[in-house]
N, C-alpha and C positions, 0 to 999 in steps of 0.2 A: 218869417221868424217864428222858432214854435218855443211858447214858453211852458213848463213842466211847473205846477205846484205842487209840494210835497208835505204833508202832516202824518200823523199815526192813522188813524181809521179813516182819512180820504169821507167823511161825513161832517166834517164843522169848517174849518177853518181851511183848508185847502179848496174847496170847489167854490165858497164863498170869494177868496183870492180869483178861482177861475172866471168866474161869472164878473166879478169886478172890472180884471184885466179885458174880457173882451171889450166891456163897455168902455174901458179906457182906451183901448185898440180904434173902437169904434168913434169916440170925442176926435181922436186925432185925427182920424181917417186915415187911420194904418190897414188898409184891407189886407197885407198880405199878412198879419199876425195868427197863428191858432194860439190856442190857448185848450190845454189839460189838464188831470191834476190825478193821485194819486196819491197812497197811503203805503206808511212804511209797514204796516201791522194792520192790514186792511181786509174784511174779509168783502167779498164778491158780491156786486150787486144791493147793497144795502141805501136806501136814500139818503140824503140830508137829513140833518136833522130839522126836529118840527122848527124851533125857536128862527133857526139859521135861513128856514124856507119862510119864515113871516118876515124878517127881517130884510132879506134880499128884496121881496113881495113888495114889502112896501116902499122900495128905492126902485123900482122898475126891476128888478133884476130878478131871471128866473132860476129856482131851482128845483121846479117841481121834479123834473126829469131825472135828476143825478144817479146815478149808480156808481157804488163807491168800487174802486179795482186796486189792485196792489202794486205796488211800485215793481218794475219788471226792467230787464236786458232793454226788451223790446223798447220802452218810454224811454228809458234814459238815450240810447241810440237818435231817437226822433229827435228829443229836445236839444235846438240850441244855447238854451239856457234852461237850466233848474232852481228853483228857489224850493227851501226849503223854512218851514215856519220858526222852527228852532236849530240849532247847530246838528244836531242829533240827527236829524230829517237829511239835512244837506252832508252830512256826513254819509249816511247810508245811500244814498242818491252818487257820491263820490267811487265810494267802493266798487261800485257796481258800473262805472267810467271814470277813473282816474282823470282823465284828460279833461273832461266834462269842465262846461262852465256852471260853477255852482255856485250860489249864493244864499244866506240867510235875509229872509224878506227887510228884518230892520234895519238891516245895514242901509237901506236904501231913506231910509225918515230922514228927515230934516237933520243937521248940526244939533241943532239947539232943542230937540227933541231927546225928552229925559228915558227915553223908552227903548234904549237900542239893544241893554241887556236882555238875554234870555231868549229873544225872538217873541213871537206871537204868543201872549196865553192863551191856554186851548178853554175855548167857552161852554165844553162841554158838560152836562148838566145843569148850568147857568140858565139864566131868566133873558127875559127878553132884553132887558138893557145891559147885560153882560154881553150879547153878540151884538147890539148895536157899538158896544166901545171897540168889541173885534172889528167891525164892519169899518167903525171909523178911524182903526188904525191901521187896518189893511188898505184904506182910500187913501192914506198921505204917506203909507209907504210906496202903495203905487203908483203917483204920481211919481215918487222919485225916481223909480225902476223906470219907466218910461223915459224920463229925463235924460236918465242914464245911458239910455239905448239909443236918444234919440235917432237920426236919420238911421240908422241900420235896423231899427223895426220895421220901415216903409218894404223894407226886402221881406223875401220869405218861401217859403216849400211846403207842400199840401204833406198831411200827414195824419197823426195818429190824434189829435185836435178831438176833443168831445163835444 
């Protein structure tokens, strides 16, 4: 299964989601999961940001590597699933495959979670405990997205996966 994460500049809040999902991939022992990510408004090649790379860092999670790329034909094509941080994300990710399965990452919280408006706030120019509450809200969405997929993540097809 390839899951596609989608924000505006593919440097905060989308690769964070990427890096999270593999580790959750990885908890389950979903080996055949990838996991990419991508920006709606993204330009080429740019890293995470700093805040977003300390934060991952200090949860085991690496993002020294990221290079940010912009959402394309090609991505949505890959992914079996696209999440998108905000509706806007998942909206543009739609256009671009109608058919596509798309979803905004909140949908996927808890019921009883007061946070499912808006999607992900973007923690961009934020301090270090602004992307730790991103970090932490993108961990109990993604438990759910998981939840959600159960047995049909264990499946999967090599591809465009960063």
């Amino acid at each position: 299964m390839n899951l596609l994460f989608v924000c505006t500049g593919n440097i905060c809040r989308s690769p964070l989601a990427e890096v999270i999902a593999r580790a959750e991939a990885d908890a389950r022992g979903w080996a055949e999961v990838s996991c990419a990510s991508a920006g709606t408004f993204a330009f080429s090649g740019r890293p995470a940001s700093g805040p977003g790379v300390a934060v991952a860092a200090a949860h085991g999670l690496d993002l020294a590597g990221h290079a940010s790329r912009e959402l394309s034909p090609e991505l949505v094509e890959w992914a079996d699933v696209i999440i998108g941080m905000e509706a806007s994300h998942a909206g543009a990710a739609a256009r671009l495959a109608p058919d596509a399965a798309v979803h905004v990452m909140t949908d996927f919280l808890p019921a009883d979670d007061g946070r499912h408006e808006g999607g992900v706030p973007d923690p961009y120019g934020g301090d270090i405990e602004t992307y730790e509450a991103t970090r932490e809200l993108l961990m109990r969405a993604m438990r759910g997205l998981f939840d959600a997929l159960g047995e049909e993540g264990r499946g999967g097809r090599e591809g465009a996966g960063s």
